[in-house]
C-alpha positions as CSV (number, residue, x, y, z in Angstrom):
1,X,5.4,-16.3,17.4
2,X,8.1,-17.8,16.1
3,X,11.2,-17.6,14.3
4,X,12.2,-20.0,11.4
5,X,15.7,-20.3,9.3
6,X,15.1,-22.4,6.2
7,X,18.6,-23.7,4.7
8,X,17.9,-23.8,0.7
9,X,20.0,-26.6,-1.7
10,X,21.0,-23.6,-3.8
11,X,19.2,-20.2,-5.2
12,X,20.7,-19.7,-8.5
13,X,19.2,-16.0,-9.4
14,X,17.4,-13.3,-8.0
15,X,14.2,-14.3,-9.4
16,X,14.4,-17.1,-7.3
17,X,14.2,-14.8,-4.8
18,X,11.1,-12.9,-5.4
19,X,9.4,-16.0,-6.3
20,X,9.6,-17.6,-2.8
21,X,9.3,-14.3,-1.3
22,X,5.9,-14.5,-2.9
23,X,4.9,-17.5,-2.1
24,X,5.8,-17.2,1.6
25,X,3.9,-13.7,1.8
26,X,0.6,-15.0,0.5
27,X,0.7,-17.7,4.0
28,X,-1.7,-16.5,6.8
29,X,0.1,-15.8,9.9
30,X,3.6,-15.3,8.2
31,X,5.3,-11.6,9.4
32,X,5.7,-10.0,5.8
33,X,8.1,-7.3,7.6
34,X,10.5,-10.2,9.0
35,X,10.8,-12.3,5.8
36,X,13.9,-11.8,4.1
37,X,15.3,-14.0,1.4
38,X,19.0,-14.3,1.2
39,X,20.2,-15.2,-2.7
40,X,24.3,-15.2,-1.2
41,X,23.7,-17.9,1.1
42,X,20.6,-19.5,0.5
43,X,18.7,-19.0,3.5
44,X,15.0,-18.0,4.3
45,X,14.4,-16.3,7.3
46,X,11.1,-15.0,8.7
47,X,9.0,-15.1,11.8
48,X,5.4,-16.5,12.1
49,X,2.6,-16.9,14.1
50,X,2.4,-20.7,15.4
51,X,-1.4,-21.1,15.7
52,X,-2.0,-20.2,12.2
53,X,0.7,-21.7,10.1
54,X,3.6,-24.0,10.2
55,X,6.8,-24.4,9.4
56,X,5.6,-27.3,7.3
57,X,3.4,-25.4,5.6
58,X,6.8,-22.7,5.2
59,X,8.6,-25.1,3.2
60,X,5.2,-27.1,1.6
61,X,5.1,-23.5,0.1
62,X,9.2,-22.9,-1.0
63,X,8.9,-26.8,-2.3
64,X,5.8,-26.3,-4.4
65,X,8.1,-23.5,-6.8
66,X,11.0,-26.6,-7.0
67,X,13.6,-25.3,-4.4
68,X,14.7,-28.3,-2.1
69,X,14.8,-27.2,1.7
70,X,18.0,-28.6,3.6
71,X,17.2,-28.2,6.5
72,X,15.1,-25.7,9.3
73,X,15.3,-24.3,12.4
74,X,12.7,-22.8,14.5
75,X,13.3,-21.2,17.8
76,X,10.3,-19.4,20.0
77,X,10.5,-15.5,20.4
C-alpha cells in the first residue's frame, strides 16, 4: 500500500469535491475509507494498493473531470 497527496490547481466549490471523490472511489485498489478531499486547500489524499492501481491512473482519473493536478507525492506505508 501506499499513500498519495495530490496538489490540485484550485477546487472552486464543493461539488468539485464530491465529483472527484467519485471518480477516485470507482478505481480498483483505491482505500475508500482513506480518501479525503480537501475543498480549503486543494489537496487529494488517499492510500492505495500499488499492484492494482497507480498514481497515474489517480490523477488520469481527477484530470478526466477537468481539475489540473500540480503536483504528487507518494510515500510507502
Amino acid at each position: 500500500m501506499k499513500k498519495a497527496t495530490i496538489q490540485l490547481e484550485t477546487l472552486t466549490c464543493p461539488s468539485c469535491m464530491l465529483k472527484i471523490e467519485g471518480a477516485v472511489k470507482t478505481l480498483d485498489g483505491v482505500d475508500k475509507e482513506s480518501l479525503n478531499v480537501s475543498f480549503n486547500t486543494s489537496k487529494v489524499k488517499v492510500n492505495f494498493d500499488d499492484e492494482k492501481t497507480s498514481i497515474k491512473d489517480i490523477e488520469n482519473a481527477i484530470g478526466k473531470l477537468g481539475y489540473e493536478v500540480k503536483k504528487s507525492t507518494v510515500k510507502a506505508l
